[in-house]
C-alpha positions as CSV (number, residue, x, y, z in Angstrom):
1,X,86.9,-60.2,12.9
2,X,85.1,-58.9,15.9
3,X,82.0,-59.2,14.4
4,X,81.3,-56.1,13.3
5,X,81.3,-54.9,16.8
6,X,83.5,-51.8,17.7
7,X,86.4,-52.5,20.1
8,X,85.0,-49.8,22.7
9,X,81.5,-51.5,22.6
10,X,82.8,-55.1,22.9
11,X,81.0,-56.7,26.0
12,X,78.5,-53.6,26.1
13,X,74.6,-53.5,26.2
14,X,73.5,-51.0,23.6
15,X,72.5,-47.6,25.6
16,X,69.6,-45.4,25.0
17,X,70.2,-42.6,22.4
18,X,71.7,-39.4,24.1
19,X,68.7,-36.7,23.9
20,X,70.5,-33.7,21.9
21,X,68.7,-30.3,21.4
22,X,65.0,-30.2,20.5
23,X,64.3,-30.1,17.1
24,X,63.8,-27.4,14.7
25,X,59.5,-27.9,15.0
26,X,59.0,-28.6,18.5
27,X,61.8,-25.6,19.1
28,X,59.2,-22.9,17.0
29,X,55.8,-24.0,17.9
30,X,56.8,-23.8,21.7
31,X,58.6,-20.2,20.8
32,X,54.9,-19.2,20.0
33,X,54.0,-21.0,22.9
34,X,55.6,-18.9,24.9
35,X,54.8,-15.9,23.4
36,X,51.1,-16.8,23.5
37,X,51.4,-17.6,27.2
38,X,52.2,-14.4,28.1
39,X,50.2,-12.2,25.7
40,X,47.1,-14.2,26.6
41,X,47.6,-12.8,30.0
42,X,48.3,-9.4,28.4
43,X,45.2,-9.5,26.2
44,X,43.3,-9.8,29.3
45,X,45.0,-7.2,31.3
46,X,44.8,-5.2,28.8
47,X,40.4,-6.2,28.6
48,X,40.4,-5.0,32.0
49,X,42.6,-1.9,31.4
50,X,40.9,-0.9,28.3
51,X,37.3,-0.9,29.9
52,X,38.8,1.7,32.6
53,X,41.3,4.1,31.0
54,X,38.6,6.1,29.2
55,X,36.4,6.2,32.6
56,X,38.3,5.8,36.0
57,X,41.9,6.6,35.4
58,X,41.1,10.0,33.2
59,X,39.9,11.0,36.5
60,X,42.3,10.5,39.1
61,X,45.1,12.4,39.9
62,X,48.5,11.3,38.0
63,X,52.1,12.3,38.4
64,X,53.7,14.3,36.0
65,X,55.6,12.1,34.3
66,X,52.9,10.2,33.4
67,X,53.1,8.6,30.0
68,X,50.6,9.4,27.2
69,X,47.8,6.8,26.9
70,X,48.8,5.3,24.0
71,X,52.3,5.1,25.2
72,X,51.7,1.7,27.5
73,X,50.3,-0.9,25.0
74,X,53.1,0.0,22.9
75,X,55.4,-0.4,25.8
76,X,54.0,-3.5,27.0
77,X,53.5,-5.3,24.1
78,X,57.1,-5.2,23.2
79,X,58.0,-6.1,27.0
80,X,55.9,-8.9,26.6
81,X,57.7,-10.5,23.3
82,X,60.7,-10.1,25.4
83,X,59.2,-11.8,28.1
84,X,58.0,-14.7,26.2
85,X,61.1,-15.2,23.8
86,X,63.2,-15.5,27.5
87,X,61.2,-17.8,29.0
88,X,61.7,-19.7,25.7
89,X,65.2,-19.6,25.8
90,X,65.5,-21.3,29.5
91,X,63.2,-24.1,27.6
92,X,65.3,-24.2,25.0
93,X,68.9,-23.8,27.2
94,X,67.6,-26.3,29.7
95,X,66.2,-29.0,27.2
96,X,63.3,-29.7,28.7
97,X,60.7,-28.5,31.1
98,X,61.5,-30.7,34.1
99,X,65.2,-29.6,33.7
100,X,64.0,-25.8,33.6
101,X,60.7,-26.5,36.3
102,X,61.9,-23.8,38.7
103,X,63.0,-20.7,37.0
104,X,60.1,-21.5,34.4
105,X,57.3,-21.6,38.0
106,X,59.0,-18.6,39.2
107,X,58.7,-16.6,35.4
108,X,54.6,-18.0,35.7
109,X,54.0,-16.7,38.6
110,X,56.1,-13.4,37.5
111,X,53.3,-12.9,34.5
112,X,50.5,-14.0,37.0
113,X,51.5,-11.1,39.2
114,X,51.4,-8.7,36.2
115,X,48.3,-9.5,35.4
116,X,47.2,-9.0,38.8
117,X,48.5,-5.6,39.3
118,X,46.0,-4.6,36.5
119,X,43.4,-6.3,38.0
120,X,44.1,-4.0,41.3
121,X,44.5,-0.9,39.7
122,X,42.0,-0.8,36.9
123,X,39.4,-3.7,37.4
124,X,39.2,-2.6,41.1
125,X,39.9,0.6,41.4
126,X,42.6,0.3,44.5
127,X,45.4,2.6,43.8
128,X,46.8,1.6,47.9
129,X,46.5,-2.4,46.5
130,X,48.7,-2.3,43.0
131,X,51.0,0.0,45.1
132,X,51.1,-2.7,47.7
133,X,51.1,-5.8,45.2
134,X,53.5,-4.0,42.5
135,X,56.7,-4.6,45.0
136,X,55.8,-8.6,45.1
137,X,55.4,-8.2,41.1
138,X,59.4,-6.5,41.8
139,X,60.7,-9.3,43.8
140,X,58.9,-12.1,41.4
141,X,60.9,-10.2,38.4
142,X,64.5,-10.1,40.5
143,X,63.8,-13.7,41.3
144,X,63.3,-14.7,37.6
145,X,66.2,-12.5,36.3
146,X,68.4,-14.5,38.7
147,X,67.3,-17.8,38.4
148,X,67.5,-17.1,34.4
149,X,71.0,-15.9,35.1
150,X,71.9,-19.1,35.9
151,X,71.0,-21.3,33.1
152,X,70.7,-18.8,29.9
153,X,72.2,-15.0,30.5
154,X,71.0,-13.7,27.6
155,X,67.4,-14.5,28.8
156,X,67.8,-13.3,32.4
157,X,68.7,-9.7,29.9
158,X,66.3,-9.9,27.9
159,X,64.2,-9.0,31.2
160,X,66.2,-5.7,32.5
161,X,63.4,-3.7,30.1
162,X,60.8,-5.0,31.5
163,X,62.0,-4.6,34.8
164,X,63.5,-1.0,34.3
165,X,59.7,-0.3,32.7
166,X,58.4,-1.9,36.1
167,X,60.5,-0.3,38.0
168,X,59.3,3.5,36.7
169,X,55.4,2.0,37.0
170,X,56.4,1.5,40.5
171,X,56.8,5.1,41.0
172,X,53.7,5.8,39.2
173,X,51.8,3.6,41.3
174,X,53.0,5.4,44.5
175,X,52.2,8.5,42.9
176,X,49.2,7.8,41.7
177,X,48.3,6.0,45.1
178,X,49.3,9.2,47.1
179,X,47.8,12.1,44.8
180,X,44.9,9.8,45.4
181,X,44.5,9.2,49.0
């Protein structure tokens, strides 16, 4: 009788297809994405720390709670699953990157700053500089927990580790800074 049109669509242009969640594949290979995203910038942190901690840092002064060596790979490498699996999950909350742009540029330039500090510190040797640059590397961190916040809470916590763990290297880094002055 009506054509096989339905009574709400009567007089109606077809619309596009509403875009639902990502799908199961896209979802998983950008989950490793992510993750590779931040561990390539942790492999080469850790290049530049590795060529160091044997030479340089076993012969500067260090505060007493200084961690064993082979305490901070272990550390960080777990901080950095966490790190990648959140940024995921604003991807994934958001649906897409132009819908998550901001807090995803703030997380990038979070990890860039990481990266940096062991640049500073091991790769050049300034114990004043990744004391300096490790409080922008606190504020970048803040500013991704609470633009996370908004869109996927359970990704902004995923982050209190790693900024817990950044906020005892920040005390090292003075430390070591002023036992080293």
């Amino acid at each position: 009788m009506n054509g096989g049109i339905e009574p709400s669509r009567r007089g109606q242009t077809p619309s596009e297809p509403v875009s639902g969640p990502p799908g199961a594949a896209l979802s998983i290979l950008l989950l490793f994405g992510f993750l590779a995203f931040v561990f390539v910038f942790a492999a080469t942190a850790g290049f530049v720390t590795s060529n160091n901690v044997d030479g340089w840092y076993e012969t500067i002064r260090k505060p007493a709670l200084t961690p064993a060596n082979w305490v901070f790979p272990v550390v960080w490498n777990f901080l950095y699953f966490l790190m990648g699996l959140s940024g995921w999950l604003i991807w994934r909350s958001a649906g897409s990157f132009p819908a998550a742009g901001a807090p995803l540029a703030i997380f990038a330039a979070q990890v860039m700053l990481n990266f940096t500090w062991s640049v500073i510190f091991f790769g050049m040797h300034s114990t004043a500089g990744a004391a300096i640059e490790i409080f922008a590397l606190l504020a970048a961190i803040l500013a991704t927990i609470f633009a996370f916040w908004r869109i996927n809470r359970l990704a902004a916590a995923l982050l209190f580790p790693y900024l817990a763990w950044v906020l005892f290297a920040t005390y090292l880094s003075l430390a070591v800074w002023l036992l080293n002055r």
